[in-house]
C-alpha positions in Angstrom: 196.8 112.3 128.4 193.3 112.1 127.9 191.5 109.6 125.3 189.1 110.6 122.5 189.4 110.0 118.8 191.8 112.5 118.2 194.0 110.9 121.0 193.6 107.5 119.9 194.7 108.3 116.1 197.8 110.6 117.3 198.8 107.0 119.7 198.9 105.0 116.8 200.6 107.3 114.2 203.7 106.9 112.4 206.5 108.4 114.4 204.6 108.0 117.8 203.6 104.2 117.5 205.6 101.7 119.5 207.2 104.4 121.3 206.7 104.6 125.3 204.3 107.3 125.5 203.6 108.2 129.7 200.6 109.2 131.5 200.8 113.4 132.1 198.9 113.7 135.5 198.5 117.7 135.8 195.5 117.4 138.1 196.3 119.5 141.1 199.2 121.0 139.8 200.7 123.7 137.9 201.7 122.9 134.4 205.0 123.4 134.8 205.0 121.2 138.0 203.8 118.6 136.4 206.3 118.8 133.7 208.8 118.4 136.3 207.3 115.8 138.0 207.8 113.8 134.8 211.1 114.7 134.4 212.1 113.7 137.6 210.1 110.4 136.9 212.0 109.6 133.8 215.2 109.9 135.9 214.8 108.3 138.3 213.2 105.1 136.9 215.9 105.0 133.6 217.6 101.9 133.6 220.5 102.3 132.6 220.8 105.6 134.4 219.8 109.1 132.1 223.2 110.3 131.1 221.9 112.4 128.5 219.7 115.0 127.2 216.4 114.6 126.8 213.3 116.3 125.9 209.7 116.0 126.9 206.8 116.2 124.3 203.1 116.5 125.7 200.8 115.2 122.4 197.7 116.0 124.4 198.6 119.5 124.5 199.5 118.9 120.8 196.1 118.1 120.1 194.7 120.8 122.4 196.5 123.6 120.3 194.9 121.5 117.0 191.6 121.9 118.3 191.8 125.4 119.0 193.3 126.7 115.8 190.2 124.4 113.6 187.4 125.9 116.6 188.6 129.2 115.6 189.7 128.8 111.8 187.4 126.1 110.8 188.3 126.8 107.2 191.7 127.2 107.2 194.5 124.1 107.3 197.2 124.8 109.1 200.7 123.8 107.3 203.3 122.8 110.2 207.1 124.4 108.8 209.4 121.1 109.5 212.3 123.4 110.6 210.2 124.6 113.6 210.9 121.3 115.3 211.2 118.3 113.2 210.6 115.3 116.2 209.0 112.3 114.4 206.3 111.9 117.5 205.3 116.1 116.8 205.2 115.5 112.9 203.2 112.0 113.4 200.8 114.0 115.9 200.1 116.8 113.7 199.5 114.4 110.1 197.2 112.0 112.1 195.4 115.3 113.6 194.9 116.2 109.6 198.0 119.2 109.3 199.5 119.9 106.4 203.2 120.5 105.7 205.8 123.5 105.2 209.0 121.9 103.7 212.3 123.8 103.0 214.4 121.0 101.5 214.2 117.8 100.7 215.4 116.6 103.5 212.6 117.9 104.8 210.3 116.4 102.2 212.1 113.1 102.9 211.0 113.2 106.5 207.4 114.0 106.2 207.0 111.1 103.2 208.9 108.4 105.5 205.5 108.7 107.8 203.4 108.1 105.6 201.8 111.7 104.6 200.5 112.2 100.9 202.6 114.3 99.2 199.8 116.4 98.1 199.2 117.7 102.4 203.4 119.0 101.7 204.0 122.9 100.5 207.9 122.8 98.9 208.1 126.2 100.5 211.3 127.6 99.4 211.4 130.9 96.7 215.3 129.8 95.7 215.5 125.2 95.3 218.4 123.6 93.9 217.5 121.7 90.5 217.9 118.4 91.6 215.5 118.9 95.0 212.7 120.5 92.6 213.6 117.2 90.5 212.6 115.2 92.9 209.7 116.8 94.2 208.3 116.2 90.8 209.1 112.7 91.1 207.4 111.8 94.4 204.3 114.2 93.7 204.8 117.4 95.9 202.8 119.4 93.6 203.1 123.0 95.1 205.5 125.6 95.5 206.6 129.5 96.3 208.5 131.6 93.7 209.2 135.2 94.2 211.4 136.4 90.9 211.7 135.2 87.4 214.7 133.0 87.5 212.4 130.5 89.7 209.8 130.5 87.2 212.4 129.2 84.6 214.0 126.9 86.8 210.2 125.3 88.0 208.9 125.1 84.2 212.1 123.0 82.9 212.5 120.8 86.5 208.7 120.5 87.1 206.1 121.8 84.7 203.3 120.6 86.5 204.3 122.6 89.8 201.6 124.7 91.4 202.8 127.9 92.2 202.1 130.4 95.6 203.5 134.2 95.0 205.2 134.6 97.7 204.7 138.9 98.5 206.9 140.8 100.7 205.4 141.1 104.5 204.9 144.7 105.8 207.7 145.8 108.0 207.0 145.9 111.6 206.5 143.1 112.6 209.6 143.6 115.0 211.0 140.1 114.0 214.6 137.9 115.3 214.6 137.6 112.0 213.1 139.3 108.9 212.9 137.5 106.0 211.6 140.2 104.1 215.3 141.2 103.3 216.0 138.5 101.2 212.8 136.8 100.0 208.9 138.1 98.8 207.7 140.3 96.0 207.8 143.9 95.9 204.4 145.3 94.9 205.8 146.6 91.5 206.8 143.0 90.8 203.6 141.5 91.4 202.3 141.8 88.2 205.5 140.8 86.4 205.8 137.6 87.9 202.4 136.6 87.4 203.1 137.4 83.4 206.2 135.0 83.8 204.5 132.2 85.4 201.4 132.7 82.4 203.9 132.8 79.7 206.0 129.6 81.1 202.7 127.5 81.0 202.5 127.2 85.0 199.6 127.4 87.2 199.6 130.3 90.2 197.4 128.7 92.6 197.7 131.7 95.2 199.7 133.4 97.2 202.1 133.6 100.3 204.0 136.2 102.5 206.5 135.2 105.7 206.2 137.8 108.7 209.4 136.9 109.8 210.9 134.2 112.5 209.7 135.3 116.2 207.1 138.2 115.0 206.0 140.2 118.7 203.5 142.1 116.7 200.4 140.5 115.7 199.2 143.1 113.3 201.9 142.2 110.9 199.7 139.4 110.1 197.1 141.6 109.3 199.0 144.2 106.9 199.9 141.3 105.1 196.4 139.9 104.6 
């Protein structure tokens, strides 16, 4: 891995720190070489011997992605979903690299604040929370959250009045997703205006808004319809 300030931060994160991070040599080699070069590094040096599964984790490629998404959307902070991959080392990386944070659950919520991130950098980004998780989102200051129908609305005003709130809108079909959340969660166009009446009327504040292209999108242009 190569130093630099972004380097040095991710080495001494929470979640990364006082782990055994290794040196990633891919000069002269393919990428995927390399990778197995490490591999078989790890196994044969494992005392007692590798009897598991294991993963490897490159945090300088980590930051290299980091880098590219602020060079081309310097305005824009990226929110990392936990249930993408929720690795304490990745998580760490991304918070000491300055990402903010998609959380589904409190579980979810749980794991983010036990390294340290402000509760403020989370997004509680479920349109349908149990009672007790918006409960205690209140309590530890996660501030922000997606509705898409009335119910919510009711539910966030009488759990957590001060709650933020994102619209979340239905994505455009097309998008050619695994799997297409549009069929159970987002706004409707002829709901958009409803919603934002029951959100005004319960006191709450809608911050902005949000839309979900689906799990494995192919089609880029998705993203566009639903900008």
């Amino acid at each position: 891995m190569g130093g630099g300030s972004p380097m040095q931060a991710v080495l001494v994160a929470p979640g990364v720190k006082g782990k055994k991070v290794l040196a990633f040599d891919r000069v002269g080699l393919k990428e995927k070489d390399a990778v197995a070069g490490l591999i078989r590094s790890i196994v044969a040096t494992s005392s007692p011997a590798q009897r598991s599964a294991f993963h490897v984790l490159d945090l300088a490629r980590v930051a290299d992605l980091f880098r590219a998404w602020r060079r081309a959307l310097p305005d824009v902070r990226p929110y990392y979903a936990i249930k993408c991959n929720p690795e304490p080392a990745l998580v760490g990386a991304l918070a000491a690299l300055g990402a903010g944070f998609d959380c589904a659950s409190r579980a979810e919520i749980e794991a983010v604040l036990a390294l340290s991130v402000q509760p403020r950098s989370i997004v509680y980004a479920n349109p349908c929370k149990p009672e007790p998780h918006l409960e205690y989102a209140a309590e530890v200051g996660v501030n922000l959250t997606t509705y898409d129908s009335a119910e919510e609305v009711a539910k966030i005003k009488d759990c957590h009045p001060n709650c933020g709130l994102l619209l979340r809108l239905k994505g455009p079909d097309g998008g050619e997703a695994k799997v297409d959340l549009g069929i159970k969660y987002g706004a409707h166009a002829d709901e958009v205006v409803p919603l934002l009446r029951a959100a005004q009327r319960a006191g709450l504040n809608v911050a902005g808004v949000s839309f979900h292209v689906g799990t494995g999108a192919s089609c880029n242009n998705v993203y566009r319809g639903a900008i």
